[in-house]
C-alpha positions in Angstrom: 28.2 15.7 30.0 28.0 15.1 33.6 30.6 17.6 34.9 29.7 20.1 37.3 30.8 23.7 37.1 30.0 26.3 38.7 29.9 30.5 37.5 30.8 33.1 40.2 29.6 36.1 37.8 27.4 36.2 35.2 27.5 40.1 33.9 29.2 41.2 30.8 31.5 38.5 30.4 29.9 35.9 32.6 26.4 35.7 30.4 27.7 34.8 27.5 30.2 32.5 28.9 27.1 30.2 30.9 25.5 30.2 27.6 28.6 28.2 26.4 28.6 25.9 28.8 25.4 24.6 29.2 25.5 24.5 24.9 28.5 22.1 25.8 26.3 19.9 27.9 27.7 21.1 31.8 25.6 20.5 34.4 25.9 24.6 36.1 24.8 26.4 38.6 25.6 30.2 38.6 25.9 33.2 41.2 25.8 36.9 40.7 25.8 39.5 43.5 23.0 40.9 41.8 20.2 37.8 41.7 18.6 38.6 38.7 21.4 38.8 36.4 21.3 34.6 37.7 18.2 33.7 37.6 18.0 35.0 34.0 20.3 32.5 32.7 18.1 29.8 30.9 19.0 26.0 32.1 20.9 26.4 34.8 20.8 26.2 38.9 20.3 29.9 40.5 22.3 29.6 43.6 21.6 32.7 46.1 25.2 32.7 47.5 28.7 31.7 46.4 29.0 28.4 48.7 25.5 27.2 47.4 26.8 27.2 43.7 30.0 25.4 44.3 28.9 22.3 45.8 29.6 19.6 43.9 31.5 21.6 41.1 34.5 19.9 40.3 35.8 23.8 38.2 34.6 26.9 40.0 35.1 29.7 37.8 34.6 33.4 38.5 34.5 36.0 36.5 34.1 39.2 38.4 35.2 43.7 38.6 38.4 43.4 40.7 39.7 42.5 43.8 37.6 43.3 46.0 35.0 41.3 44.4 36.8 38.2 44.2 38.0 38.5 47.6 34.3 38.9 48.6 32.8 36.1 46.6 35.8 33.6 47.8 36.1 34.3 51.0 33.6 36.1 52.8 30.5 34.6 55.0 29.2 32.0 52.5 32.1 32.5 50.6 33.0 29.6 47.2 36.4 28.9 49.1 35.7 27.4 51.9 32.8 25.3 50.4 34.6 23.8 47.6 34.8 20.4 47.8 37.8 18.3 47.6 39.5 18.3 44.3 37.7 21.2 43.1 39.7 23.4 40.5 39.6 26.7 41.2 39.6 29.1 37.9 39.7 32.7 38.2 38.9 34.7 35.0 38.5 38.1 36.6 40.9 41.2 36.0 42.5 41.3 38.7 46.2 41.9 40.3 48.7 39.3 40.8 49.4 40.3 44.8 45.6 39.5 45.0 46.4 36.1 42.9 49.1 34.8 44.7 47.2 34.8 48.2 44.1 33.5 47.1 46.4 30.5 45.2 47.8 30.4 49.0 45.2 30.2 50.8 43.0 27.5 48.4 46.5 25.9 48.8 45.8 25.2 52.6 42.5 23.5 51.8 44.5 21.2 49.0 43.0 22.9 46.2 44.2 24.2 43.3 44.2 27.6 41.9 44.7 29.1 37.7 44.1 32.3 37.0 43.1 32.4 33.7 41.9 35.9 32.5 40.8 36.3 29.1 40.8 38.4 26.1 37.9 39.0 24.1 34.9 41.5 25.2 31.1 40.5 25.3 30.5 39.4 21.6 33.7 36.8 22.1 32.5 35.4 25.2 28.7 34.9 23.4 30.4 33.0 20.8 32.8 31.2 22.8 35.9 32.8 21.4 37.8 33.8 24.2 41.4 33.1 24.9 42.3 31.9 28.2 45.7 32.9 30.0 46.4 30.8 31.8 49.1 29.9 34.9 49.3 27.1 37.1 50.1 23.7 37.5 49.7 21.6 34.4 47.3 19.1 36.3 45.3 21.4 37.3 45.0 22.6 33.4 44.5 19.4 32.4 41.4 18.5 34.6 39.8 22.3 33.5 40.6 22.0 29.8 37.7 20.5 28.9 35.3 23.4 30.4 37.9 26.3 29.3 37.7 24.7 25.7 33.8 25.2 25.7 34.2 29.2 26.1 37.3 29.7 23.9 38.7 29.3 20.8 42.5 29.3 22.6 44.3 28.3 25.8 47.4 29.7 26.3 49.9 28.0 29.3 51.8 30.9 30.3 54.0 29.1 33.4 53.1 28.9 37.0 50.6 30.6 39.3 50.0 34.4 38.7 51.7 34.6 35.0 47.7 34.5 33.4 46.9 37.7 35.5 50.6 39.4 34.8 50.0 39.1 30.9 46.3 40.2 31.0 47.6 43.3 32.6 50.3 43.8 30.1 47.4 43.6 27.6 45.0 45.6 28.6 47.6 48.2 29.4 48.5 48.4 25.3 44.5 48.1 24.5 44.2 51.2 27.0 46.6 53.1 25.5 45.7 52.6 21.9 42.3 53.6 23.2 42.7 56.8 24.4 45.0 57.5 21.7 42.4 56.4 19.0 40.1 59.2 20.7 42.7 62.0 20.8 43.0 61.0 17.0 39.9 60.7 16.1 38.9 64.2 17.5 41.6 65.5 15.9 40.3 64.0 12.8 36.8 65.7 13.2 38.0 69.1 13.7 40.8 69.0 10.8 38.4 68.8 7.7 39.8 65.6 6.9 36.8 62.9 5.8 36.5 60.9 8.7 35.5 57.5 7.2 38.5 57.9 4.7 40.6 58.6 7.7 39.6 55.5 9.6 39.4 53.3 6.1 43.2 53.9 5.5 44.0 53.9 9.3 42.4 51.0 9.9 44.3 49.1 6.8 48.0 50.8 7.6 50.3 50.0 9.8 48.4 52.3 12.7 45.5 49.6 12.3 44.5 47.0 14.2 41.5 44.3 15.0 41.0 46.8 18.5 41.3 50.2 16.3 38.8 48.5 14.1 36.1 47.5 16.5 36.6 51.1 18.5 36.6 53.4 15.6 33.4 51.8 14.8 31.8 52.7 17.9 33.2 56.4 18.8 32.2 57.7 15.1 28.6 56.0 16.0 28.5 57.1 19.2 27.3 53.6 20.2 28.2 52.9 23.7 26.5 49.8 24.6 28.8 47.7 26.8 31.4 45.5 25.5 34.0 46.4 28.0 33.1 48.6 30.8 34.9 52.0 30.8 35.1 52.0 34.3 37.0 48.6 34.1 39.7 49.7 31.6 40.4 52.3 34.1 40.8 49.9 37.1 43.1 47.5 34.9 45.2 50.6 34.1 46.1 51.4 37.6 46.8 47.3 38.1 49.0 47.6 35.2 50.9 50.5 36.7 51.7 49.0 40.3 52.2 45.3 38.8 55.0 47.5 36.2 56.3 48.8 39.1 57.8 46.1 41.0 59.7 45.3 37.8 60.9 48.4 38.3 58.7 50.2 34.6 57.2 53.1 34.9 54.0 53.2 32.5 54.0 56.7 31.7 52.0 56.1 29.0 49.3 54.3 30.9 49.4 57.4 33.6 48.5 59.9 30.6 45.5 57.0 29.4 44.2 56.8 32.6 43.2 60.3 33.3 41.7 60.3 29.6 38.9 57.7 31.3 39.0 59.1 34.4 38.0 62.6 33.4 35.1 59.9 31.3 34.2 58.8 34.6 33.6 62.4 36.2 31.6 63.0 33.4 29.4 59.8 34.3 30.4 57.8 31.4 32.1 55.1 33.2 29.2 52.2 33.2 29.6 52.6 29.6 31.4 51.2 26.3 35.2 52.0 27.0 34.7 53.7 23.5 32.9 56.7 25.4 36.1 58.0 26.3 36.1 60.0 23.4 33.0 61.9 24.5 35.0 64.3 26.9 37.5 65.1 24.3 34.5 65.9 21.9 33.2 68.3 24.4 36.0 70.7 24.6 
């Protein structure tokens, strides 16, 4: 496949995403702000800044923390923006608000380019096996012409309507994973102190109308205490307060995601944020 693509990103997510697309046959080229997390991916072109790796990519794809990092690696000094070339589709996968999506749709707008946001669901182990599922708004063209490389990283694209309705549904998702998260640790401490045995607890949890594929996978790792990173505490934090102001000028006030929040924020004083969002638990644990 001669298609050039090119990777803003390549942590968490991003790694296991370039793996997929060079298995698919893309000719890529990747950036990350940190240069080994790059040059570490096997087959394809280390480029040391954003508008290196987008020349001649016909879908530029990042997949970075926040806002402030996408707004960095499109449009700073050496930024992918300005050196995309013509016809480029622009495909942002990160987290991040819809205030943020709408100007950067605007402003690749002025060059003639256009912009999806297409976040995804699915941590590390979905992106390594290319079972991700791809929210997606924007223009149907624009779709059609990044299908093909969205199909080699996912095992679902879903349309959700025009610019900025892939990044209001992520939030919206991760804002009901968030709160069944902190929840699931409050319980789950409760659990541990009550006598009850755990593993019969979680068994008919997990099977009950309480249970679900993210209660499942979390469980798992707060009663092993295995925190290596699917999804970064830290991040589920950031979404939360996304969640909140994006709720807010509908006029909802996510009281629930308020009471979450401070559940991984007092995580994050206690240094667990660069860890599994499953470490939440640990402060709860230590009172």
């Amino acid at each position: 496949m001669s298609e050039n693509v090119a990777l803003l990103g390549v942590g968490t997510m991003g790694a296991g995403m370039a793996a997929n697309l060079l298995k698919a046959g893309f000719s890529l080229s990747v950036y990350n702000r940190t240069a080994t997390k790059a040059r570490a991916i096997d087959g394809a072109r280390f480029a040391s800044t954003p508008a290196e790796a987008v020349l001649d990519a016909s879908v530029i794809i990042s997949m970075l923390a926040d806002d402030a990092a996408s707004r960095e690696v499109w449009l700073d000094e050496n930024g992918a923006l300005d050196a995309a070339a013509d016809g480029a589709v622009l495909v942002e996968s990160s987290t991040v608000s819809p205030a943020w999506i709408a100007e950067l749709a605007m402003l690749a707008g002025r060059r003639g380019l256009d912009l999806l946001d297409a976040p995804v669901t699915g941590s590390r182990l979905q992106a390594e096996a290319g079972q991700l599922s791809f929210l997606v708004g924007g223009s149907d063209s624009a779709l059609k012409k990044a299908i093909p490389v969205l199909k080699a990283m996912s095992k679902e694209i879903v349309h959700f309507g025009p610019v900025g309705s892939g990044a209001k549904m992520k939030l919206i998702n991760n804002f009901l994973c968030g709160v069944q998260v902190a929840s699931l640790a409050e319980g789950l401490v409760w659990i541990e102190r009550s006598g009850l045995d755990r593993d019969k607890a979680l068994a008919f949890l997990k099977g009950g109308a309480a249970g679900s594929p993210l209660l499942g996978a979390i469980s798992a790792r707060m009663a092993s205490q295995n925190y290596a990173v699917n999804f970064l505490l830290k991040l589920m934090r950031k979404d939360l307060v996304y969640a909140e102001s994006e709720a807010a000028q509908c006029n909802v006030d996510l009281k629930t995601s308020e009471i979450a929040r401070t559940l991984f924020e007092a995580a994050i004083e206690q240094g667990l944020g660069d860890q599994d969002m499953a470490s939440v638990i640990e402060p709860l644990r230590a009172r």
